[in-house]
C-alpha positions as CSV (number, residue, x, y, z in Angstrom):
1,X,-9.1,0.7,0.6
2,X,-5.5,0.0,1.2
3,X,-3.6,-3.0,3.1
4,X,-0.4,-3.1,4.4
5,X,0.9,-6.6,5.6
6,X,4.4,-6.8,7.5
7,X,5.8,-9.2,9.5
8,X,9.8,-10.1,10.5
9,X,8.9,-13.1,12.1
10,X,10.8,-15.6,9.3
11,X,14.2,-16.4,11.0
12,X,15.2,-16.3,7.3
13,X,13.6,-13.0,6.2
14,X,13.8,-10.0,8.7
15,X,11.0,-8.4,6.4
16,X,8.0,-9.7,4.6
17,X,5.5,-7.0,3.1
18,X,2.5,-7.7,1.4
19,X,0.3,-4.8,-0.1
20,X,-2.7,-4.0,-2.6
21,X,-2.8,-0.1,-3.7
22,X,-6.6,0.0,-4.3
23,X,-7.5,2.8,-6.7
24,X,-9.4,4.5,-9.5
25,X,-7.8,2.8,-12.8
26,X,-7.9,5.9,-14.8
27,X,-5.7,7.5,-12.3
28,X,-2.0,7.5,-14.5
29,X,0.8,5.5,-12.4
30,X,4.2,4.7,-13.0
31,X,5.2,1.1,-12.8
32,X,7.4,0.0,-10.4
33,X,11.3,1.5,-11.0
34,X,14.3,3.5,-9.9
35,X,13.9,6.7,-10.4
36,X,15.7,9.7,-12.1
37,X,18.4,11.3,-11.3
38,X,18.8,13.1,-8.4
39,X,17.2,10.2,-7.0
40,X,18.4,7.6,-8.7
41,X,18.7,5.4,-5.3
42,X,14.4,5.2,-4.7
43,X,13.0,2.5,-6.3
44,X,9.1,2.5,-6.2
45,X,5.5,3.4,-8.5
46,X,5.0,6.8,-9.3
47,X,1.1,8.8,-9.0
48,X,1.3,10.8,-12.4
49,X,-2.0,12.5,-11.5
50,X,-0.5,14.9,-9.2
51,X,2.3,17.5,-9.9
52,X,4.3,15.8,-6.9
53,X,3.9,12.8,-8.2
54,X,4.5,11.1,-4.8
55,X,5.0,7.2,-4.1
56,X,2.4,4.8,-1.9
57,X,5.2,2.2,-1.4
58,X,8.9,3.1,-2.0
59,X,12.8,1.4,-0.8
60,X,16.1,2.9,-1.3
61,X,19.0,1.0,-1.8
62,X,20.7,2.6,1.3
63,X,18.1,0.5,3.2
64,X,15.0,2.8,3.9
65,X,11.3,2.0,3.3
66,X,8.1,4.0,3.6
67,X,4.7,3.0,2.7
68,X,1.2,5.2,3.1
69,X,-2.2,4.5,3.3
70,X,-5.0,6.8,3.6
71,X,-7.3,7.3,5.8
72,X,-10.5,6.9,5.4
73,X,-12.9,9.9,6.7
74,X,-16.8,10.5,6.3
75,X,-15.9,13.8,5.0
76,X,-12.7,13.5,2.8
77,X,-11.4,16.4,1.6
78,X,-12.4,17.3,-1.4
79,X,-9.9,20.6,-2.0
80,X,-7.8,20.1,-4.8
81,X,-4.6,22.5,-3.7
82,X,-4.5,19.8,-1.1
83,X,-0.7,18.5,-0.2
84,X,-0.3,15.0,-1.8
85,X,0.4,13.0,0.6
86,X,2.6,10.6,-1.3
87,X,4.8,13.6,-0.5
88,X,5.5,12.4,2.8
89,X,6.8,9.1,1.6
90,X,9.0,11.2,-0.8
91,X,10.1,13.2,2.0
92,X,11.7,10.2,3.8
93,X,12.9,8.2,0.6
94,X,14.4,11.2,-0.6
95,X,16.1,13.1,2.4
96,X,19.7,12.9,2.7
97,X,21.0,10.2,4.7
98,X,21.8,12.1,7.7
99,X,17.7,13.7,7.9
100,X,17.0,10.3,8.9
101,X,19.3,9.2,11.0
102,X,17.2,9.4,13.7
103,X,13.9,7.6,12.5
104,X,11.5,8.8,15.2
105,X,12.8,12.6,15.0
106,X,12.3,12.7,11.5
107,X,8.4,11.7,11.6
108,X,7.8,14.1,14.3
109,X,9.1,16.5,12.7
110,X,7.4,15.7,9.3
111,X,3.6,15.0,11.4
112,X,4.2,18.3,13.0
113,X,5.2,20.4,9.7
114,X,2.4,22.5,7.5
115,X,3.0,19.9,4.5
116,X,1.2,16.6,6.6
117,X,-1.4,19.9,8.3
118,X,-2.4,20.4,4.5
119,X,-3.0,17.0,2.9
120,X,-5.8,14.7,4.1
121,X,-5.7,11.3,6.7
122,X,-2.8,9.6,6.3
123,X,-0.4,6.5,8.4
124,X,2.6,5.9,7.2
125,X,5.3,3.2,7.9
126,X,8.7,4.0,7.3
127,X,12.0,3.0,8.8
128,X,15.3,1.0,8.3
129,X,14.7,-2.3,6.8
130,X,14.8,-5.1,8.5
131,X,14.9,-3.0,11.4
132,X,12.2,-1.5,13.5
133,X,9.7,0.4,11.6
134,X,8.3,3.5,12.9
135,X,4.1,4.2,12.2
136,X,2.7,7.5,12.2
137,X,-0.1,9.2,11.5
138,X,-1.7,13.0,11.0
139,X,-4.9,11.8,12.5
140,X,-3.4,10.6,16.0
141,X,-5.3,12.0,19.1
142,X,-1.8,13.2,20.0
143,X,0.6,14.9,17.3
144,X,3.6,13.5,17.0
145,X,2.7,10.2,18.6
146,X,5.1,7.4,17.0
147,X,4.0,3.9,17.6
148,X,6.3,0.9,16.4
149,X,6.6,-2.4,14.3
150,X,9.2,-4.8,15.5
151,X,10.3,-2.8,18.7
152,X,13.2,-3.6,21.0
153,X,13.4,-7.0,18.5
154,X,10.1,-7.9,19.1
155,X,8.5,-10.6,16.5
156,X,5.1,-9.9,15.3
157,X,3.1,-9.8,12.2
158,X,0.6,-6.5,12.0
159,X,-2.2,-4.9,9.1
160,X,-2.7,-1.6,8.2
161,X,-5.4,-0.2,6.1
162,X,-7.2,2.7,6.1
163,X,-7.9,3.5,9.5
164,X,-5.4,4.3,12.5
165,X,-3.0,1.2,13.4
166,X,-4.3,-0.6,15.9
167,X,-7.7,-0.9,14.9
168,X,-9.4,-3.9,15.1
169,X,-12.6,-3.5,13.4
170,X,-11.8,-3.4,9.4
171,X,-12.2,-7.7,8.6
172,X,-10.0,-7.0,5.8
173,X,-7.3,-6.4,8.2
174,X,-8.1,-9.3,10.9
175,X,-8.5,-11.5,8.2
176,X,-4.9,-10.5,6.2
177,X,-2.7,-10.8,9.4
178,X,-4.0,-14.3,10.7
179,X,-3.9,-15.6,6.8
180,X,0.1,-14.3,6.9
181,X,0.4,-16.0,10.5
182,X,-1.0,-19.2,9.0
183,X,1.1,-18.7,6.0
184,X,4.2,-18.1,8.0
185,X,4.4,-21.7,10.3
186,X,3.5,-23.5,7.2
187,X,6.7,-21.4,5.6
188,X,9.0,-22.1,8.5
189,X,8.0,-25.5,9.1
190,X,8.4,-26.6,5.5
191,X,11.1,-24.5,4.4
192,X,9.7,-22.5,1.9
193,X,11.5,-21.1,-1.0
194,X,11.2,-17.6,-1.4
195,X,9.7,-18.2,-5.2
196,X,7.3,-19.9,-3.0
197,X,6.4,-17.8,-0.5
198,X,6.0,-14.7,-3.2
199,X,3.4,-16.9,-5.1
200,X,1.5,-17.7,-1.7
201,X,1.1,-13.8,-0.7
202,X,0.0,-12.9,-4.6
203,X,-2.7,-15.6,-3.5
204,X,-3.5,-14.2,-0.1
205,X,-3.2,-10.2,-1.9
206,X,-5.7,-11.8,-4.0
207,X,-8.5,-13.1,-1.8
208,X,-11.6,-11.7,-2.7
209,X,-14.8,-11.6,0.4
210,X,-16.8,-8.4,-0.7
211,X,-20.4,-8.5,-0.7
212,X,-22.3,-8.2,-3.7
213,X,-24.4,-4.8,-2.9
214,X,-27.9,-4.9,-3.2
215,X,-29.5,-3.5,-6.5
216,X,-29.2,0.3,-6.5
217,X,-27.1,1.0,-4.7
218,X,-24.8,3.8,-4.7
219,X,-20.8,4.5,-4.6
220,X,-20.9,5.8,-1.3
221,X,-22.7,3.2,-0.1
222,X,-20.9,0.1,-1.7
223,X,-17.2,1.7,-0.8
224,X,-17.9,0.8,3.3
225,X,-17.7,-2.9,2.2
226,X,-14.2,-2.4,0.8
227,X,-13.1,-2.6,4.7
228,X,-14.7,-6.6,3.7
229,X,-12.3,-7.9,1.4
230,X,-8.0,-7.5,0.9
231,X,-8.7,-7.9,-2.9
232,X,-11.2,-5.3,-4.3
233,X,-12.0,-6.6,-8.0
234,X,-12.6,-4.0,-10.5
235,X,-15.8,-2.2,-9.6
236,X,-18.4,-1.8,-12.4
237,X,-20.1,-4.6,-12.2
238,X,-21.0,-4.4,-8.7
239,X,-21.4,-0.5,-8.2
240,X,-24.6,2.0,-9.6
241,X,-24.8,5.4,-8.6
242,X,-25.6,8.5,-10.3
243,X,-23.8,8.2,-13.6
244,X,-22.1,4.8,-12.8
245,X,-22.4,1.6,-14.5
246,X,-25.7,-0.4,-13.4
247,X,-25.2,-4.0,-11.4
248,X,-25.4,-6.0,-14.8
249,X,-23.4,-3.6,-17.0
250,X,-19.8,-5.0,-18.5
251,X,-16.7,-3.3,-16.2
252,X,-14.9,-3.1,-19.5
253,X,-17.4,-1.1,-21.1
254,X,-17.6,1.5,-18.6
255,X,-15.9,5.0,-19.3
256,X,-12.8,5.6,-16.8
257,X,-14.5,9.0,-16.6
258,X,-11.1,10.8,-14.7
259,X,-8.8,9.7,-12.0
260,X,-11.4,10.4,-9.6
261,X,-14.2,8.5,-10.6
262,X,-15.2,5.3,-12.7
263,X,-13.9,2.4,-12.5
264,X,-12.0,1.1,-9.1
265,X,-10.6,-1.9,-8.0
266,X,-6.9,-3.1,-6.6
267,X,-4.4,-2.0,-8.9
268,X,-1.2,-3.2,-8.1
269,X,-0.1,-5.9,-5.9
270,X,3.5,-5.9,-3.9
271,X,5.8,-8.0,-2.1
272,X,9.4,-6.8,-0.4
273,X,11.3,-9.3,1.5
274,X,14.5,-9.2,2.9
275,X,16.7,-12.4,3.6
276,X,18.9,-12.4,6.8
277,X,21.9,-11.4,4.1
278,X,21.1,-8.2,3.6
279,X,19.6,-8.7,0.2
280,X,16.1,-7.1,-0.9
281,X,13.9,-8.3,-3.3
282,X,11.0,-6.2,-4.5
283,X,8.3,-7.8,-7.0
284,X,5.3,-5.8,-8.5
285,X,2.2,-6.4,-9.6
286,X,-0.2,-4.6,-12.2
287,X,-3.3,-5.8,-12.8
288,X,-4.8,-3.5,-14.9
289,X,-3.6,-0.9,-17.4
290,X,-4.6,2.8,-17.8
291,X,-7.6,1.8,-19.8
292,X,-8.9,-0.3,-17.1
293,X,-7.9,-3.8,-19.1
294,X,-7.0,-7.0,-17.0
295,X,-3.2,-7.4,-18.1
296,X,-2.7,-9.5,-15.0
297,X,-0.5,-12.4,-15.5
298,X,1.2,-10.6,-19.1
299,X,4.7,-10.6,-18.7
300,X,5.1,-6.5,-18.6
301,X,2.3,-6.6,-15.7
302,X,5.4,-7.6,-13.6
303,X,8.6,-5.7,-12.7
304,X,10.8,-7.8,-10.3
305,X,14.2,-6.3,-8.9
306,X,16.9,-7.4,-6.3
307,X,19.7,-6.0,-4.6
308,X,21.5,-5.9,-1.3
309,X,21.2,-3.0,0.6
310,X,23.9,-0.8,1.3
C-alpha cells in the first residue's frame, strides 16, 4: 500500500515528493542510483525480482519523473507472465527525448498499448519536473483519460496510493496531504531549510496509525487496514494466517519465505525536491535489508544525490 505525496506549492521548491514503496522485504531491490549504460541518465531503485527489472520511482537528469503505484483489486492477478508494470515507468524514463515531448500523447499512447493491457492496476505520475505532471491510469473508466497535477500553474498539494486519483476514501491519503499542507505554511512562514524540510517528511513518511488486528486474523484480512496508516511497520508481529507468524511471534524470526510472501512492511522512504534554480535533490531511504533487518538510520541505508537538471 503505496503513497505518493506531491505538492509545488513552496515559492522556493516547484516540486516536493514524498513517498513510501510498501513491499515484501524478501523481494530483491536495487538501491537508489544511476543506472548502466545505455541509460546512464535514470537515476532511481531497481525491482530485481522481475526480468524487467522496472523502477517505482525514477528522474532523469534531462528533467523527467515517473512514479507508479498499484492498484489495489479484490482479485489481483495472480499470472505470473504478467507485464511488470515498473515497465511503464521505464518506458517514459527511458524513451528518447523527443517520445516525450509531448507528455499527454505519450501516456495515451502507452495506456492504450498491449504492454499496460497485460500487467495489473496501475496510476502513474510522470511528467517534466517542476512542470505539470500528467496522472494516468489502466483502470480509468475511459482509456486514455489523462488527468493533471499543477495544471495551467495551478498550486496544490495531492496523495496517491493505491486506488484511482481522486479518491477520497483511503485515510492514509486524507491524512498524508493535510499533514504536507500543515507542513508546508509552517515551511514557508519560517523559512525552512531544505535539510529541514527533508527531516520533517522522513517524520511524516514515518507516521504509523494501523490498527492492531484482532487475534487470528489473516493476511487478507489485515492488508485492508494498510489503506489506515502512510508508514506500514514490518508485518510479523501483527499478521497470522495460514503459515504466517502468529500475533506474539518475533518479526525477525520469521522466514522471508519469497518475494511474494512473508514478511511486509514500508521499505524505502523518498524525497525529490526541486529549488526554483533548476537543481534537484533526490534522497533515499532503506529501512530494511534483504533479510528483513532494520538498518534504518546506518549510514549505507541512505543514498543522497543532487544535480541540476538539464
Amino acid at each position: 500500500m503505496c503513497i505518493v505525496l506531491i505538492s509545488n506549492q513552496h515559492p522556493s521548491y516547484p516540486l516536493i515528493l514524498a513517498s513510501n514503496r510498501d513491499e515484501f522485504l524478501g523481494r530483491p531491490t536495487l538501491q537508489a542510483d544511476f543506472w548502466a549504460p545505455p541509460n546512464g541518465h535514470v537515476l532511481g531503485g531497481r525491482d530485481l525480482f522481475r526480468p524487467a527489472q522496472g523502477t517505482w520511482l525514477g528522474v532523469t537528469q534531462d528533467g523527467r519523473l515517473a512514479v507508479l503505484t498499484n492498484f489495489r483489486e479484490d482479485t489481483e492477478p495472480a499470472n505470473p507472465a504478467a507485464v511488470s508494470r515498473g515497465e511503464m515507468v521505464n518506458a517514459f524514463l527511458m524513451a528518447p527525448a523527443e517520445d516525450v515531448a509531448d507528455i499527454e500523447d505519450f501516456v495515451k499512447r502507452l495506456i492504450s498499448g498491449d504492454a499496460a493491457r497485460g500487467s495489473g492496476g496501475f496510476s502513474l505520475v510522470c511528467g517534466r519536473i517542476g512542470q505539470a505532471l500528467a496522472v494516468v491510469s489502466n483502470r480509468m473508466q475511459q482509456e486514455g483519460e489523462v488527468k493533471w497535477i499543477g495544471h495551467d500553474g495551478g498550486r496544490e498539494t495531492v496523495g496517491l496510493s493505491n486506488a484511482t486519483f481522486g479518491d477520497h476514501t483511503w485515510p492514509k491519503v486524507v491524512n498524508g496531504r493535510r499533514m504536507m499542507e500543515d507542513l508546508m505554511r509552517d515551511w514557508i512562514e519560517s523559512g525552512t531549510s531544505r535539510e529541514q524540510i527533508v527531516e520533517s517528511l522522513f517524520g511524516l513518511l514515518s507516521t504509523d496509525t494501523l490498527p492492531m488486528p484482532k487475534e487470528g486474523e489473516g493476511w487478507e484480512t489485515s492488508v485492508k487496514q494498510l489503506r489506515n496508516s502512510i508508514f506500514v511497520p514490518r508485518l510479523g508481529a501483527r499478521v497470522k494466517s495460514a503459515g504466517e507468524p502468529s500475533a506474539s511471534q518475533d518479526p525477525a524470526s520469521v522466514p522471508l519465505a519469497t518475494a511474494t510472501s512473508g514478511l511486509y512492511g514500508t521499505q524505502k522512504q523518498t524525497i525529490v525536491m526541486l529549488d526554483k534554480h533548476g537543481h534537484l535533490f533526490f534522497t533515499e531511504k532503506t529501512l530494511f535489508d534483504e533479510k528483513g533487518k532494520d538498518i534504518n538510520g546506518q549510514p549505507d541505508s541512505i543514498r543522497a544525490f543532487d544535480f541540476g537538471i538539464s
